[in-house]
DSSP file (Angstrom, degrees, kcal/mol; ACC not computed):
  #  RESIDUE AA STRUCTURE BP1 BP2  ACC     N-H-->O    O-->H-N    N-H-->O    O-->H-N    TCO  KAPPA ALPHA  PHI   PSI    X-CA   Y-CA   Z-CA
    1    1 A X              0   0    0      0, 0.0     2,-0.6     0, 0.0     0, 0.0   0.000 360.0 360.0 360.0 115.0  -18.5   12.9   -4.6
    2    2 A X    >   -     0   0    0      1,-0.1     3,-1.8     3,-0.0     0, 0.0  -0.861 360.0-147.8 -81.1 116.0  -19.7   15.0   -1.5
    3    3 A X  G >  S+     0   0    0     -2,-0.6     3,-0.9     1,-0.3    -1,-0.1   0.288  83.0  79.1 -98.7 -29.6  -17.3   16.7   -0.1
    4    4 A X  G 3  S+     0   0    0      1,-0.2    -1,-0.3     3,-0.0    -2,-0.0   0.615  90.6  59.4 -67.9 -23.8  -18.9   16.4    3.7
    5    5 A X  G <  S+     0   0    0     -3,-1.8    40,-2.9    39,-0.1     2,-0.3   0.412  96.6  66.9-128.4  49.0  -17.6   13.2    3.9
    6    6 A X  E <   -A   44   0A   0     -3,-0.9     2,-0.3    38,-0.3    38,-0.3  -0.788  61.8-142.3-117.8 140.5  -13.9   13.9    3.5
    7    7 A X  E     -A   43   0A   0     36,-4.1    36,-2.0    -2,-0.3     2,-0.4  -0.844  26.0-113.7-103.5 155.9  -10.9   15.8    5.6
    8    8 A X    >>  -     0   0    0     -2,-0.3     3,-6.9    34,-0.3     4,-0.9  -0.863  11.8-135.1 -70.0 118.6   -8.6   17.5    4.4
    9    9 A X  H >> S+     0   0    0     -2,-0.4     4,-2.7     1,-0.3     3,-0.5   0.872 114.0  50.0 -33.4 -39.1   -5.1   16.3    4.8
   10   10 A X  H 34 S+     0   0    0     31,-0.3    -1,-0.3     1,-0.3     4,-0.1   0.819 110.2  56.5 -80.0 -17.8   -3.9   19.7    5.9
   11   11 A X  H <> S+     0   0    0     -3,-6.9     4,-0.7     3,-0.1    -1,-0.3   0.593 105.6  51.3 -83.1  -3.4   -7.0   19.4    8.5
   12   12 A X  H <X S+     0   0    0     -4,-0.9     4,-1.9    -3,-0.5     5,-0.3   0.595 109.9  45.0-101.6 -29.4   -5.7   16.2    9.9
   13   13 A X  H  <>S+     0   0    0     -4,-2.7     5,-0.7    -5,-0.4     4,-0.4   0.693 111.5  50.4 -88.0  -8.8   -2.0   17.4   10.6
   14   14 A X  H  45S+     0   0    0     -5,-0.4     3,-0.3     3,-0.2    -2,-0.2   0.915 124.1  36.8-100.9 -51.9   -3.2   20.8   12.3
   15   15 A X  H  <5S+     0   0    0     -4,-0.7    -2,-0.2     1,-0.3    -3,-0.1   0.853 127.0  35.4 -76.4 -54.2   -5.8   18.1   14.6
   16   16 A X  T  <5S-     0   0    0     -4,-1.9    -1,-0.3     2,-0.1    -3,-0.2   0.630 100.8-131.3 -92.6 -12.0   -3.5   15.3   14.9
   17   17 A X  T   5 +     0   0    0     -4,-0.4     2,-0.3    -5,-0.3    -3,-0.2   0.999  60.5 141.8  67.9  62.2   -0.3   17.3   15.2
   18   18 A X      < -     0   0    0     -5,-0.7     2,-0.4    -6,-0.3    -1,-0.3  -0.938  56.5-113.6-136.2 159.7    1.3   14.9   12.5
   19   19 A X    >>  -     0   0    0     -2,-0.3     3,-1.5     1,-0.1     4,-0.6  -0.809  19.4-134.1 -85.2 134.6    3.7   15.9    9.6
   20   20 A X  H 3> S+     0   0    0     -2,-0.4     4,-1.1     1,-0.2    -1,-0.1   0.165 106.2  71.9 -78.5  21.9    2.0   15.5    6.2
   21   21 A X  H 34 S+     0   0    0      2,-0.1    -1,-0.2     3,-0.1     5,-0.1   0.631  99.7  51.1 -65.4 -23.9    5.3   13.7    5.0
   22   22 A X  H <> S+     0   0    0     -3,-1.5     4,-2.4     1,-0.2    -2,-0.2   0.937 111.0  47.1 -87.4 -31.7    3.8   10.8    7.4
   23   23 A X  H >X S+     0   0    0     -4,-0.6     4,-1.4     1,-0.2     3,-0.8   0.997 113.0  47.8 -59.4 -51.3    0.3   11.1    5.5
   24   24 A X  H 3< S+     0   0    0     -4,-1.1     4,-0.5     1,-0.3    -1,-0.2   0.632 104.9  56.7 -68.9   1.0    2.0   10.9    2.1
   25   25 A X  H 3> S+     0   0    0      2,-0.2     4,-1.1     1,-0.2    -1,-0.3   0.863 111.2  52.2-103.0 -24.9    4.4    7.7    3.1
   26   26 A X  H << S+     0   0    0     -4,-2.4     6,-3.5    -3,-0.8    -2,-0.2   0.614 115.8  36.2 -74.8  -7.5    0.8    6.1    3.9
   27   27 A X  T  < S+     0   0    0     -4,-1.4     3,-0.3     4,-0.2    -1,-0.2   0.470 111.0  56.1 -83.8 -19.6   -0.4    6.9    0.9
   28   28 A X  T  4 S+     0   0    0     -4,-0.5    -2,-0.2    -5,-0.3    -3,-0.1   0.965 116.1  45.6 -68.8 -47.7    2.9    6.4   -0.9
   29   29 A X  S  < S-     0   0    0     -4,-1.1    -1,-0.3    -5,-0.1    -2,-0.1   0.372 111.1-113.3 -67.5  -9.3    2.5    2.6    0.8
   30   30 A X  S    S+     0   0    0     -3,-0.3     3,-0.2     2,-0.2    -3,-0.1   0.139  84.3 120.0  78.7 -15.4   -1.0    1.8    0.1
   31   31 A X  S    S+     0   0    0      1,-0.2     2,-0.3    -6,-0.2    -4,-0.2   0.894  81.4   5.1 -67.0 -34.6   -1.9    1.9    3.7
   32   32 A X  S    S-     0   0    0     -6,-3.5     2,-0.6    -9,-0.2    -1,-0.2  -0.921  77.8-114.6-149.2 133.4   -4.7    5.0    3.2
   33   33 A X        -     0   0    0     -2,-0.3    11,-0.4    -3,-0.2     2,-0.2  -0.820  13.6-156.4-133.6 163.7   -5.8    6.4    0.8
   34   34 A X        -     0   0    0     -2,-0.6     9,-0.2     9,-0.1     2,-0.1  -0.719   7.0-161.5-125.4 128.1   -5.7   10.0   -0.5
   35   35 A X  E     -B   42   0B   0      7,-2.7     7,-1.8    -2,-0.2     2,-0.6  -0.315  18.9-143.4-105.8 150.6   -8.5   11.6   -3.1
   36   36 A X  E     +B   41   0B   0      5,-0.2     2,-0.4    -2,-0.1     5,-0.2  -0.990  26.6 176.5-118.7 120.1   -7.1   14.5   -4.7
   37   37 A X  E >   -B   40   0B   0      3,-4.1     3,-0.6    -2,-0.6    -2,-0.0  -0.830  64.7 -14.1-138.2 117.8  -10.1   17.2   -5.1
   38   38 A X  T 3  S-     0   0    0     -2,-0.4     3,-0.1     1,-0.2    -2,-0.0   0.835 124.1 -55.8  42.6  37.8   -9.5   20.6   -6.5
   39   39 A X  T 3  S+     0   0    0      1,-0.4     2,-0.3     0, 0.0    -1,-0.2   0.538 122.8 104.3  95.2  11.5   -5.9   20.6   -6.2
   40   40 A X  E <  S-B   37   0B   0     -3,-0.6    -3,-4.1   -31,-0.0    -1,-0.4  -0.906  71.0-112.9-119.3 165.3   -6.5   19.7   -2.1
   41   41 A X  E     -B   36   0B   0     -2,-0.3     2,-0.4    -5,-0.2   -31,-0.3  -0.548  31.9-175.4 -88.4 156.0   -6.0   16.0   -0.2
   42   42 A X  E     -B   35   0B   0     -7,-1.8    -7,-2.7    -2,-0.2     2,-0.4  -0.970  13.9-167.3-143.1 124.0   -9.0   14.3    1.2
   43   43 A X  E     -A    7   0A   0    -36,-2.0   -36,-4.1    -2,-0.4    -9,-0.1  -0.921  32.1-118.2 -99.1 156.9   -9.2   11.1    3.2
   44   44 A X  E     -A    6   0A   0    -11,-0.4   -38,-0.3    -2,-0.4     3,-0.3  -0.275  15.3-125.3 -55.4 157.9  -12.6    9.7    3.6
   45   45 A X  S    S+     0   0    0    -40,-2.9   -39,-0.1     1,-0.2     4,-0.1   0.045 109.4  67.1 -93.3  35.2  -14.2    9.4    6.8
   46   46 A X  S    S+     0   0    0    -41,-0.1     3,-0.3     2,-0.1    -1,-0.2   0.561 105.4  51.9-110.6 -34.5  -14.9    6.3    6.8
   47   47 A X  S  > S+     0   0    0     -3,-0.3     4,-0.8     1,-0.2    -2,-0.2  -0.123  79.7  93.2 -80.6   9.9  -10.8    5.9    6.9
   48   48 A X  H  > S+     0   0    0      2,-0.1     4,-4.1     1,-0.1    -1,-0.2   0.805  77.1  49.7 -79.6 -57.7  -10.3    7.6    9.3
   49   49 A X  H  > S+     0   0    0     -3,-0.3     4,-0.8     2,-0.2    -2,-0.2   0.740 106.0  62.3 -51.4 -11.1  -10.3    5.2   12.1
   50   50 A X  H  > S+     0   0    0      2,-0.2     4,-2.0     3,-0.1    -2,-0.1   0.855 114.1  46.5 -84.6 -53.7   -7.5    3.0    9.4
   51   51 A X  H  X S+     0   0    0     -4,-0.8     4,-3.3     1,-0.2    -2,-0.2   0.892 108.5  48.4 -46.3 -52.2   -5.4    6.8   10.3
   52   52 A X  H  X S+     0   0    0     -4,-4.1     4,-0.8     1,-0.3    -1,-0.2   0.873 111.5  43.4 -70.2 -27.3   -5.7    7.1   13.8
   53   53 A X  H  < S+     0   0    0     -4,-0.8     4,-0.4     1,-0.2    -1,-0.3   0.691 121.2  57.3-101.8 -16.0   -4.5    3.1   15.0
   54   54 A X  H  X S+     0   0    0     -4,-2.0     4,-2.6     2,-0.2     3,-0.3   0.992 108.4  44.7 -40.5 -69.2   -1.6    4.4   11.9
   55   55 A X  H  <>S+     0   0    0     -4,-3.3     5,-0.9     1,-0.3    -2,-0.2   0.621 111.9  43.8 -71.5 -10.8   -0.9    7.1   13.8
   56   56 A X  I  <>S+     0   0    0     -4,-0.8     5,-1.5    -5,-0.2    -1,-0.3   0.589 109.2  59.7-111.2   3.3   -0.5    5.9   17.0
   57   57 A X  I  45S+     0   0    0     -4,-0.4     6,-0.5    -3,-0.3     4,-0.4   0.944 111.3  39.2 -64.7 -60.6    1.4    3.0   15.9
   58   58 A X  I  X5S+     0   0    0     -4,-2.6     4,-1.6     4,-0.2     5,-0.4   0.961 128.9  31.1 -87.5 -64.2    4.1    5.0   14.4
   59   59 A X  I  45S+     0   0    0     -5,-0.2    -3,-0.2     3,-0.1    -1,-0.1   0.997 128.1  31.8 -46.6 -53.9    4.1    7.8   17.3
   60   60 A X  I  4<S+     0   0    0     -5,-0.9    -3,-0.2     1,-0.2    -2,-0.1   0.975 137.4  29.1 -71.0 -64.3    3.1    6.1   20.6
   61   61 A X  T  4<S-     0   0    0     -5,-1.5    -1,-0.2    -4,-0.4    -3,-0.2   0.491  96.0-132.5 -80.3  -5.9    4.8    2.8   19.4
   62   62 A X     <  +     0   0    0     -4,-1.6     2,-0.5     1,-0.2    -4,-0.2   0.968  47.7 158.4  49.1  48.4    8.0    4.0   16.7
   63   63 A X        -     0   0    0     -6,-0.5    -1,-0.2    -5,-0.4     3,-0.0  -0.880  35.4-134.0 -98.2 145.7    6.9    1.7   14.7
   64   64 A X     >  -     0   0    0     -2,-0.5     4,-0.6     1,-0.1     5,-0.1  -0.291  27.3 -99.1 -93.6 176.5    8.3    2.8   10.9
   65   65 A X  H >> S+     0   0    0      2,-0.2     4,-3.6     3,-0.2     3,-1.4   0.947 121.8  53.5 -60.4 -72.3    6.3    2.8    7.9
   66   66 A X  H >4 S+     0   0    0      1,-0.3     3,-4.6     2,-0.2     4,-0.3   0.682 108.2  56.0 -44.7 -74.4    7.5   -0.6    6.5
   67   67 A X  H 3> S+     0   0    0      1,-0.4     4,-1.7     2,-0.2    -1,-0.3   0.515 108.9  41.7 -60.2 -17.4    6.4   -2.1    9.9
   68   68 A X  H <X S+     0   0    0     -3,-1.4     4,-2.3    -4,-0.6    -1,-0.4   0.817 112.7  61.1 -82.9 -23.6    2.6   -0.7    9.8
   69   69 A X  H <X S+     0   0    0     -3,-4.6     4,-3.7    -4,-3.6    -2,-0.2   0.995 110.4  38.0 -51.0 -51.3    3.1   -2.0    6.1
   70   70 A X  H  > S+     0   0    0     -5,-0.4     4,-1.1    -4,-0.3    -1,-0.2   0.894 114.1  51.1 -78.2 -26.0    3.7   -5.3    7.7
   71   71 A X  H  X S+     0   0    0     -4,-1.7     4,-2.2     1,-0.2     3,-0.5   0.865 109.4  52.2 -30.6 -58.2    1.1   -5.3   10.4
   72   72 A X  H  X S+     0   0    0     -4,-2.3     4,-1.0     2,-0.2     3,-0.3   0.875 104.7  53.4 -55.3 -56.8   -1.5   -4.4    8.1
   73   73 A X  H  X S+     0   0    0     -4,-3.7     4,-3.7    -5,-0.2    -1,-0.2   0.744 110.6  51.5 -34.1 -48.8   -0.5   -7.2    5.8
   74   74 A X  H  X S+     0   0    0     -4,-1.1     4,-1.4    -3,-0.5    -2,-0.2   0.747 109.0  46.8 -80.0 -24.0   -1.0   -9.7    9.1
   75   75 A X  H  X S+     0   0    0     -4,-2.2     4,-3.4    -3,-0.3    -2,-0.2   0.781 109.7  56.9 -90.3 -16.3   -4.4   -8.7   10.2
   76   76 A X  H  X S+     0   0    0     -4,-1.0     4,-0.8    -5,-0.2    -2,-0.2   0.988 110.0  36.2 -63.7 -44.6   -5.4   -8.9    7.0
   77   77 A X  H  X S+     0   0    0     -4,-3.7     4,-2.9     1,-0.2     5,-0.4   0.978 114.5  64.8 -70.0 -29.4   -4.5  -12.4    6.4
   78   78 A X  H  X S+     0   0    0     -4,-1.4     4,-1.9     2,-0.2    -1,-0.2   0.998 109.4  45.8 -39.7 -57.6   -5.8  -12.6   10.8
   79   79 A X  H >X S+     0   0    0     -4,-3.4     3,-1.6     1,-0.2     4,-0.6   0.855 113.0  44.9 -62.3 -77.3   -9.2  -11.7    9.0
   80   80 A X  H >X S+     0   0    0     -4,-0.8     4,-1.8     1,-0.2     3,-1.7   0.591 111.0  50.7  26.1 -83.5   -8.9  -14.1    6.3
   81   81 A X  H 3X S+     0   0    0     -4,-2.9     4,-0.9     1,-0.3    -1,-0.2   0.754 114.1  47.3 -75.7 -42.2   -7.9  -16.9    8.5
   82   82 A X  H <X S+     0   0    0     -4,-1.9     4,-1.0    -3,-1.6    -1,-0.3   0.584 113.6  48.3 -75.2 -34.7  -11.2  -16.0   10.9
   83   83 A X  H <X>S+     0   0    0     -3,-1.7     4,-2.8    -4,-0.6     5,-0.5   0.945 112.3  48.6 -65.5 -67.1  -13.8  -15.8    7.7
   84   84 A X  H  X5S+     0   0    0     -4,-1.8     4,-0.8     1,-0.3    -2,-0.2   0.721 113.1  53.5 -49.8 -31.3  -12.4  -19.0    6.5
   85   85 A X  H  X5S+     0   0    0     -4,-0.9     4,-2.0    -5,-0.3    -1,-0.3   1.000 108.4  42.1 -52.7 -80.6  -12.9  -20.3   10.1
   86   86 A X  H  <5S+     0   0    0     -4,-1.0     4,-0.3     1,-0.3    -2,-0.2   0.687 106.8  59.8 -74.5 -33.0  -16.0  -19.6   10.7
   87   87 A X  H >X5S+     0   0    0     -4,-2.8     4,-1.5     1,-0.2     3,-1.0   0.818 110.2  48.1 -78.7 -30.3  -17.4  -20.7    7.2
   88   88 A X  H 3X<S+     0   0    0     -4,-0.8     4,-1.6    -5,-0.5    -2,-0.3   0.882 103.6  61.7 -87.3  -9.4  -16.0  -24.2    7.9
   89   89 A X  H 3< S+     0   0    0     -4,-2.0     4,-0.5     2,-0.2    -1,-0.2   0.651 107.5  37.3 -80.8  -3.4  -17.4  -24.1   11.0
   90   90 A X  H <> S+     0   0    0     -3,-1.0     4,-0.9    -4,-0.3    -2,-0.2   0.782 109.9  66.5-116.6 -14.7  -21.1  -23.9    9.9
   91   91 A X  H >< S+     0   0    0     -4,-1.5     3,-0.5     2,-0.3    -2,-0.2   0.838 106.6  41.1  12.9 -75.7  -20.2  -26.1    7.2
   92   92 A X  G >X S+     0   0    0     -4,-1.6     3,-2.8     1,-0.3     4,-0.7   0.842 106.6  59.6 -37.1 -58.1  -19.7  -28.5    9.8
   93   93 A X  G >4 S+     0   0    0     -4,-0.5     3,-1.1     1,-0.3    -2,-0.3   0.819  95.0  66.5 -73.8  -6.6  -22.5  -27.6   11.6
   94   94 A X  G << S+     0   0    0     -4,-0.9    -1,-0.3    -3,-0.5    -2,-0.2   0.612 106.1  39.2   3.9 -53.3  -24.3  -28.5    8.7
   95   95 A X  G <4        0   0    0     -3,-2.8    -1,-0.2     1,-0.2    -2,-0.2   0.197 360.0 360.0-111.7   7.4  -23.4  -32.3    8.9
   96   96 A X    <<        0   0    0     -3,-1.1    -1,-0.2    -4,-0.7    -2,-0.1   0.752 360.0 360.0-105.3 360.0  -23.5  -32.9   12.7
C-alpha cells in the first residue's frame, strides 16, 4: 500500500472543517471506507469525491446519516437500472 494515495482522517477534518464523529458514522454505515495504517485513518483518494457530495449532503442539505444511507442505496440501484438499459438497448440494436 503507498501511503501517497491516502489522507488522513484527522487531515480531512482540519480541511473540511468536519467532526471526525461524522467520518466514523460513514464508516460505521458503509458509506466510505476507512484503512487503518499505523494506528492512523486513511481514506483513499480515489474516495474522496464519495466524501465531499457526503459532506455536503449532510451540512449544506441536513440530511442525517441514515438519509445519505438511503440516497446512496438509490443511485446505486439508478446505476443499475441505466447499465441494464443500455445493454438492452444494443441488444436490440442488434436485431433491428
Amino acid at each position: 500500500m503507498n501511503l501517497e494515495e491516502f489522507v488522513s482522517t484527522h487531515e480531512l477534518c482540519k480541511r473540511y472543517r468536519v467532526e471526525h464523529t461524522f467520518i466514523r458514522s460513514l464508516s460505521d454505515s458503509g458509506l466510505i471506507e476507512v484503512v487503518e495504517i499505523s494506528q492512523q485513518e486513511y481514506i483513499h483518494c480515489d474516495k474522496l469525491t464519495e466524501f465531499e457530495k457526503m459532506r455536503r449532503l449532510h451540512y449544506d442539505l441536513e440530511i442525517n446519516v441514515q438519509g445519505l444511507e438511503a440516497i446512496q442505496h438509490l443511485l446505486n440501484q439508478v446505476k443499475q437500472l441505466q447499465k441494464k438499459n443500455r445493454q438492452l438497448r444494443n441488444r436490440l440494436n442488434l436485431y433491428e
